[in-house]
C-alpha positions in Angstrom: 59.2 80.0 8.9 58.8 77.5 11.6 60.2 74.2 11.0 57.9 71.1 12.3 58.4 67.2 12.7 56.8 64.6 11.1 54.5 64.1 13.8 53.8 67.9 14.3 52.9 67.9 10.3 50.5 64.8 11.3 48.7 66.9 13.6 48.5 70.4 11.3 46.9 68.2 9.1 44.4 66.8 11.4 44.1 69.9 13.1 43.2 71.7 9.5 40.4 69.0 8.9 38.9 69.3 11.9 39.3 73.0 12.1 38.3 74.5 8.1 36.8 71.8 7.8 37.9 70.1 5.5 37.7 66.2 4.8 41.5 64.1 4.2 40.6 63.1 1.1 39.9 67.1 -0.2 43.0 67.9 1.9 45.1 65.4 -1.0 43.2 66.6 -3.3 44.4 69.8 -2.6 47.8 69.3 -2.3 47.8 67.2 -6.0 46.6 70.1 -7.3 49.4 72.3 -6.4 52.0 69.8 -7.0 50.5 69.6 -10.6 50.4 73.1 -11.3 54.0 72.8 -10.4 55.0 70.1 -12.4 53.1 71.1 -15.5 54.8 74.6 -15.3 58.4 73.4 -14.4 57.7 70.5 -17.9 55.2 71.8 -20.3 56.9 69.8 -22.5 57.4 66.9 -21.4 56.6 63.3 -23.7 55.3 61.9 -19.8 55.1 61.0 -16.4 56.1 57.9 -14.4 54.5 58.1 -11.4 55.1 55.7 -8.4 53.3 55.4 -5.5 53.3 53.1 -2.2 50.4 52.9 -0.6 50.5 54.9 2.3 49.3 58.4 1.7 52.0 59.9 0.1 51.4 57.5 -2.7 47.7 58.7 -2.6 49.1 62.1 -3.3 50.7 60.1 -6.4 47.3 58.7 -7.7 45.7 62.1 -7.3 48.9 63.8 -9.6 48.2 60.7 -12.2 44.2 62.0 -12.1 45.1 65.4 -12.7 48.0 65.4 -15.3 45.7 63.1 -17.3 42.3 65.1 -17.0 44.7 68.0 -18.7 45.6 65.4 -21.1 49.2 64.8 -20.5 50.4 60.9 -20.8 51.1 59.0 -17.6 52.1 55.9 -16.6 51.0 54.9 -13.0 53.4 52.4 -10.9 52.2 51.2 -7.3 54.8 48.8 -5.0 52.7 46.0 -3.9 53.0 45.6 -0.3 50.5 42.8 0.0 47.9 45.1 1.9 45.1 47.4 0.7 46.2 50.7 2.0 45.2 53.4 3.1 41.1 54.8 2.7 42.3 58.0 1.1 45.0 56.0 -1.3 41.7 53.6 -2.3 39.6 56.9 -2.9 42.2 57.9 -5.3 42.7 54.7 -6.9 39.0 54.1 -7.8 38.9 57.2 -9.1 41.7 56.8 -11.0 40.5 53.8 -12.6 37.3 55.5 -13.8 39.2 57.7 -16.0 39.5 55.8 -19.6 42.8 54.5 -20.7 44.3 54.4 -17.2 47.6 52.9 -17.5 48.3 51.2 -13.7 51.1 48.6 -13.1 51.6 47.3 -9.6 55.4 45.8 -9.2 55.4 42.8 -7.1 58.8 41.3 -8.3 62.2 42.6 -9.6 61.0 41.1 -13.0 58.2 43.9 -13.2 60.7 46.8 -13.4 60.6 47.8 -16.2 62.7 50.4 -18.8 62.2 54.0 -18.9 60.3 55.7 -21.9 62.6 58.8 -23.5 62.3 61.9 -21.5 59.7 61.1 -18.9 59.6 62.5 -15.8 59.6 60.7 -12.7 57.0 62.0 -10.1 58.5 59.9 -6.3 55.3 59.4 -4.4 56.5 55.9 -2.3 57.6 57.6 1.2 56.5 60.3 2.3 57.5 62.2 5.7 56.7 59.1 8.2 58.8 57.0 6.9 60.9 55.3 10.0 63.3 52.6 8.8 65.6 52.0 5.8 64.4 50.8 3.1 65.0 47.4 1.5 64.2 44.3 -0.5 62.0 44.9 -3.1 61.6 49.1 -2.6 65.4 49.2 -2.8 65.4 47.9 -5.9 62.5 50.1 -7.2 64.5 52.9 -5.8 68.0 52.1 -7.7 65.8 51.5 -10.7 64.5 55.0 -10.2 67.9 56.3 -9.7 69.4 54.8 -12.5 66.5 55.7 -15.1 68.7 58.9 -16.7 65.3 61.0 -16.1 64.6 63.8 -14.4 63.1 62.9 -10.9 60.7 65.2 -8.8 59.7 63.6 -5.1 56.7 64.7 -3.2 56.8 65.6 0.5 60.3 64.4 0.7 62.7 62.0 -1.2 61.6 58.0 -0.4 64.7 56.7 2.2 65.2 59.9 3.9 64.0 60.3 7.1 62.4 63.7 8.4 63.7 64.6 11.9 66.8 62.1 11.9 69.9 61.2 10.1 69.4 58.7 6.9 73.4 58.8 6.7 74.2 55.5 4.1 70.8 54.7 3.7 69.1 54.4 0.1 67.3 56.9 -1.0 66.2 58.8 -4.4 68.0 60.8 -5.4 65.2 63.7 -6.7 66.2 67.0 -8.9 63.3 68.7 -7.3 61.8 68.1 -3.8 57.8 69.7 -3.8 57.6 70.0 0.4 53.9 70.8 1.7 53.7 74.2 3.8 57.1 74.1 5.2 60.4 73.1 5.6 61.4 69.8 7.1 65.0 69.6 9.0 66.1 66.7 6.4 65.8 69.3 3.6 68.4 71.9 5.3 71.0 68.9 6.3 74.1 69.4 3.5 74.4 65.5 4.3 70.8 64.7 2.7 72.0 67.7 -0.6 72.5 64.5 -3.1 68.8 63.3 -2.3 66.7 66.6 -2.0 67.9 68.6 -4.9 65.8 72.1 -5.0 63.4 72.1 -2.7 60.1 73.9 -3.5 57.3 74.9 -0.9 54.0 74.7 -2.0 51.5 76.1 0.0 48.6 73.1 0.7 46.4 75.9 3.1 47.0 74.4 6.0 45.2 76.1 8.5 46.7 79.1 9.9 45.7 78.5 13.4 47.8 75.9 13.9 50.8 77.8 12.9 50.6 80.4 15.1 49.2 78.5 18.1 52.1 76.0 17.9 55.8 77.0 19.1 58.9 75.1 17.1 62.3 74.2 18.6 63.5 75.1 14.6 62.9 78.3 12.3 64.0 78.7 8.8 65.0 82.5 8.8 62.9 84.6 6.0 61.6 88.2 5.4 59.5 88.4 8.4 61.7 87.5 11.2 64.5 89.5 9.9 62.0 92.5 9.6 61.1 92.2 13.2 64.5 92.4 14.1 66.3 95.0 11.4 66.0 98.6 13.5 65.9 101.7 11.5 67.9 104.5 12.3 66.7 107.4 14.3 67.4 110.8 11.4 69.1 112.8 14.5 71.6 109.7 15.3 75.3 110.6 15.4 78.7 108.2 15.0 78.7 107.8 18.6 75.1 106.0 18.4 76.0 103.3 16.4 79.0 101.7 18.8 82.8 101.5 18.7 84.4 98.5 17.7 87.2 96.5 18.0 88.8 93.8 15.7 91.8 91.8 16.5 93.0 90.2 13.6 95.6 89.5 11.3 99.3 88.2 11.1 102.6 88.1 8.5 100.7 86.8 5.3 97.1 87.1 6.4 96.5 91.3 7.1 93.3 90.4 3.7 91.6 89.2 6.1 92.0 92.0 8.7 91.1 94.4 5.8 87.8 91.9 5.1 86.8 92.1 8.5 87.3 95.7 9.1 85.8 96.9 5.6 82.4 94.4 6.5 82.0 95.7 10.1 82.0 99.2 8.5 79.5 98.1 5.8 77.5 96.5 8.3 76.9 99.9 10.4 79.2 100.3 13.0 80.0 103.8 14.0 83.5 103.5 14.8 86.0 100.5 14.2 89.5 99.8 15.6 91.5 97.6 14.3 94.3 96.1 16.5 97.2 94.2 13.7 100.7 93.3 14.2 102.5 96.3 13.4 103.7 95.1 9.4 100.2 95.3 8.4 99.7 99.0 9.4 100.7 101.0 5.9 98.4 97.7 4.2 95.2 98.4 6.2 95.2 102.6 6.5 95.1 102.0 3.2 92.6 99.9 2.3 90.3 100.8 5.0 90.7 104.6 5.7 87.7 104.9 8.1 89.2 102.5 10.5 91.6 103.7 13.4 94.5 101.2 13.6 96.8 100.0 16.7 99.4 98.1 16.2 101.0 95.2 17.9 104.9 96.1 18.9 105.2 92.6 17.1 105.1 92.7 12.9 104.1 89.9 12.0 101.6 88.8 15.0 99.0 90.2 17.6 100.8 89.7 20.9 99.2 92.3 23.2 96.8 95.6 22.8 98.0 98.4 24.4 94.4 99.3 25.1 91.4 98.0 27.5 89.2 96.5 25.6 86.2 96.6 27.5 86.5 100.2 26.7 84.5 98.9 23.2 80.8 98.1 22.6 82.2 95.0 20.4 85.2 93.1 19.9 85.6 90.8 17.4 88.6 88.5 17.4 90.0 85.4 15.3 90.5 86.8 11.4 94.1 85.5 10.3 95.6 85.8 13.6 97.3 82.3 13.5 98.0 80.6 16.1 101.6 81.6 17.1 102.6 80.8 20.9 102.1 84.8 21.7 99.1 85.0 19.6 97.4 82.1 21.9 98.8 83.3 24.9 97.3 86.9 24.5 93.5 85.2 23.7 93.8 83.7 26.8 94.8 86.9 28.9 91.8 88.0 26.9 89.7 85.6 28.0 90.9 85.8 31.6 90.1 89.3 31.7 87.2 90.5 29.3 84.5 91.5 30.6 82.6 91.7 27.4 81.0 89.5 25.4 83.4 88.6 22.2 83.1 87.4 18.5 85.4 84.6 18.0 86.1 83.2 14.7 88.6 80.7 13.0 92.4 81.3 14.6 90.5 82.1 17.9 88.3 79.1 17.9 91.0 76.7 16.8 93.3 78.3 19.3 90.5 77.6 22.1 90.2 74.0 20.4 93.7 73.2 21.8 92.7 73.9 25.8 88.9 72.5 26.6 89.5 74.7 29.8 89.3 78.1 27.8 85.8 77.0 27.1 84.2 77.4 30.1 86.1 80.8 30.2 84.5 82.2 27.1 82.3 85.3 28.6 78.5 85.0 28.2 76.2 86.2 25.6 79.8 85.7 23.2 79.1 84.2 19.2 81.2 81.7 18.2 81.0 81.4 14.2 83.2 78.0 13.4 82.8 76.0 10.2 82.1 72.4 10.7 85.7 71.7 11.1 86.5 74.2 13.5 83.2 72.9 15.2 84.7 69.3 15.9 87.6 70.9 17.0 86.1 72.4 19.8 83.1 69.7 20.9 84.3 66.7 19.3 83.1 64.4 16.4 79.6 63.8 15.3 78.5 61.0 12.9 75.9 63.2 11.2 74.3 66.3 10.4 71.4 66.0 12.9 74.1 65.1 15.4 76.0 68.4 14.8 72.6 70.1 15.2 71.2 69.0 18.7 75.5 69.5 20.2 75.3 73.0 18.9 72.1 73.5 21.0 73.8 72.0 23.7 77.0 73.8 23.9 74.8 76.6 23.2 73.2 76.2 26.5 76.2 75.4 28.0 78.3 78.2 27.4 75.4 80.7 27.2 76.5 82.0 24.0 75.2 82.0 19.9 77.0 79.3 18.2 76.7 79.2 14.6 78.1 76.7 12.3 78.4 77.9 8.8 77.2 76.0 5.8 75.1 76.2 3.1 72.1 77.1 5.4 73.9 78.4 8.7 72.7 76.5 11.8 72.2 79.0 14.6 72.0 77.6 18.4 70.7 80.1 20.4 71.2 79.6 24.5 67.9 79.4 24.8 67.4 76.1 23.2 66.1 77.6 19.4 67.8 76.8 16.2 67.5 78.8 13.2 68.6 77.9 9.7 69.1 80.4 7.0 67.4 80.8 4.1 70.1 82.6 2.0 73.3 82.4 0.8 74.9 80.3 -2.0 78.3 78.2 -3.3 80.1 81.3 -5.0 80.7 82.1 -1.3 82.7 79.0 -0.6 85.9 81.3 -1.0 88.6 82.7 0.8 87.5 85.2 3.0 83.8 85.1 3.1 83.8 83.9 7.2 85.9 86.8 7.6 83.5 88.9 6.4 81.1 87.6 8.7 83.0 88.0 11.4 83.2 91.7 10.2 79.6 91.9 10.1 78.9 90.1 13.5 81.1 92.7 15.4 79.6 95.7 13.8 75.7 95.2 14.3 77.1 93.8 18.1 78.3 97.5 18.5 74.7 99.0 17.4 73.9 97.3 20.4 72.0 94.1 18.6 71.7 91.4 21.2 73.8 88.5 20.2 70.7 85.9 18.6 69.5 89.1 17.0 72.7 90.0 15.6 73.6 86.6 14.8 70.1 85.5 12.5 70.8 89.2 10.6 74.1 88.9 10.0 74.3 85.6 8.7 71.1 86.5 6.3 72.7 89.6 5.4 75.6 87.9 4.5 74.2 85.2 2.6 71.9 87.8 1.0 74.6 90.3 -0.5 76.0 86.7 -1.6 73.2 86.1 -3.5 73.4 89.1 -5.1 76.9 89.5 -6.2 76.2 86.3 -7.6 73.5 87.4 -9.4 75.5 90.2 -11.2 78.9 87.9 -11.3 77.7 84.6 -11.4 79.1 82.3 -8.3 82.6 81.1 -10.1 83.6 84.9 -10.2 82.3 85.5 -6.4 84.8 86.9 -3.9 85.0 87.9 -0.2 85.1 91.3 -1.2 81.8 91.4 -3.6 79.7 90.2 -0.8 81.2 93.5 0.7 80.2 95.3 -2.0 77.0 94.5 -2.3 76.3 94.8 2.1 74.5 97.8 1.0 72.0 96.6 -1.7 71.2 93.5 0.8 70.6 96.3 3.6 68.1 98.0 1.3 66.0 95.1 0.8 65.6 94.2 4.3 64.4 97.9 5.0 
């Protein structure tokens, strides 16, 4: 799903009424009517609405939600923010017609004084700002937005939480702080930001029927991943295909204390497809990893409780994945460097690597091309320094991207992939249960097994991280996310490979 700007959503709309055609005002109308059908679904019960508008045409959307909750005879209070202008013609169409209905109850809030309490148990419908909004908000909105805040109800916003802006950071500005988000045709990049979580709540899409045309006639620098892109990329296997089809890989990994996380990263890159898997561990952890992980072939390090040196070339492998719990012991670093120096392959590098590479900017520009790094936002300022927000973060992960000609993708709640080609996917699955202990090993796992298929690294990238985040979701299904573990998104590779088939 392609993610657009404010400004590109201003022209989708224009370029739907000009195209169906459709006139603005039927264009509101339609969206009210799916954001009513939502609301009256998600609250059949509920005693009311409070519904508060601005005057722009998000707050039309408002007045059109009042019209239709009360033509199905549900109770709604209307509140507008008097801005000491008219507003706009499609926000005047709705209010006329909202004041031909009988028993219309409209207050317009020109003071402080005006704000009043809440009635038990009604739901507040956020139609002030909508997805143009530029500056922070203040004076007498502020106060209309802590009043919201503070209400104790339940509070739905339409198009996107009023304070947040859509394509930048709104970091310490005031904003509501909605339950529910109801976005119109797509994502927005202020939804997917963990910085903007507290505001957005659960965001719902709700298709307006915007016209088609548009969408596929328009490229985006930003996708949301979802069942069609990951289609076009998952590749079936060919019935006469043999071990030796699928790739040989190789994982570095582990150290005196940490050979879990070799056995996570060697059971996921089997799970994940490769046809053969090496596993390279300091030589305490070999009795521990045969045994857990009997498919894999093991080498170990003449060091037992750190990799030091593999006694093997490691171009020799279609993949090699390095960084689960190597630590970063003086040997350890000094034998990612020789790799470095020497690879000619591209490489997986995750945690212990990246932090390693953190501690020498020159190592780099020595990272081989077409590589994935896979750091968690920690790791990520570690390597390229500080950001002061989210949308920072974002647009230096495209950057380095470029730079380094490699996939960089910063984990989260919905993974941010930079591609070197300037495109940035986030994912669409995945949950909390998988803030645990081993679960970015397990990527890591999965990354250097579909690399050995022979998946170029964006392509193996966006379906590893949705598989991942997909058996996630599943375990959590069946386990709840409390009880999730690295080794149940393992577990539950295959069902998420099923689904994508």
């Amino acid at each position: 799903m392609k993610i657009f700007s404010a400004e590109e959503i201003r022209k989708w709309d224009q370029y739907t009424i000009r195209h169906e055609p459709v006139l603005s005002i039927d264009l509101m109308e339609r969206a009210a009517t799916a954001c009513t059908d939502w609301l009256l679904k998600q609250y059949p019960d509920a005693p009311s609405f409070g519904i508060f508008c601005g005057k722009g045409n998000n707050g039309g959307d408002g007045l059109a939600i009042a019209r239709l909750l009360m033509d199905r005879g549900t109770p709604v209070s209307v509140y507008i923010l008097e801005f000491g202008h008219k507003g706009t013609d499609d926000f005047q169409q709705n209010l006329a017609r909202l004041h031909q209905l009988p028993g219309t109850d409209i207050h317009f809030i020109q003071s402080d004084e005006q704000l009043s309490p809440f009635p038990p148990g009604q739901i507040v419908v956020d139609a002030i700002f909508g997805s143009g909004l530029n500056r922070a908000i203040e004076g007498l909105t502020a106060s209309l937005v802590e009043h919201i805040n503070q209400s104790g109800c339940e509070i739905v916003s339409i198009d996107i939480p009023s304070g947040l802006f859509t394509d930048h950071s709104s970091r310490g500005n005031l904003s509501v702080h909605a339950r529910f988000t109801l976005s119109f045709q797509c994502y927005k990049a202020a939804l997917l930001m963990a910085e903007n979580a507290a505001f957005s709540g659960e965001v719902q899409v709700l298709d307006i029927g915007l016209h088609k045309g548009f969408y596929e006639g328009v490229s985006s620098r930003l996708e949301l991943t979802d069942d069609t892109l990951i289609h076009s990329l998952y590749r079936p296997r060919n019935r006469f295909a043999h071990k030796g089809n699928f790739g040989h890989a190789i994982l570095l990994a582990g150290s005196y204390g940490k050979t879990g996380a070799a056995v996570l990263a060697a059971r996921a890159c089997l799970r994940s497809g490769a046809g053969l898997l090496t596993c390279h561990i300091p030589s305490g952890g070999y009795n521990i990893l045969q045994t857990a992980v009997p498919e894999a072939m093991v080498l170990t390090d003449f060091n037992s409780s750190f990799i030091t040196k593999p006694e093997t070339d490691l171009n020799q492998y279609d993949s090699i994945g390095i960084g689960p719990g190597i630590g970063q012991a003086r040997e350890t670093a000094g034998l990612l460097k020789e790799i470095l120096r020497s690879c000619q392959k591209p490489l997986v590098l995750d945690a212990d690597a990246l932090n390693i590479i953190a501690t020498d900017a020159a190592l780099l520009k020595q990272i081989p091309a077409g590589s994935i790094l896979s750091p968690h936002p920690k790791e990520f300022e570690r390597l390229f320094g500080p950001t002061g927000n989210d949308f920072e973060r974002m647009e230096k992960a495209l950057e380095k991207a470029a730079e380094l000609n490699a996939v960089i993708i910063v984990k989260g709640h919905h993974s941010f992939i930079a591609t070197p080609g300037g495109r940035g996917y986030f994912n669409s699955t995945g949950n909390a249960g998988m803030a645990t202990a081993g679960s970015g090993d397990v990527l890591t796992g999965i990354l250097t097994g579909l690399r050995a298929q022979g998946y170029s690294p964006e392509g193996a990238a966006l379906l590893a991280v949705y598989l991942h985040g997909l058996a996630g979701d599943l375990a959590a299904k069946d386990l709840s996310q409390e009880a999730l573990i690295a080794g149940d998104i393992i577990d539950y590779l295959g069902k998420a490979c099923l689904q994508i088939q």
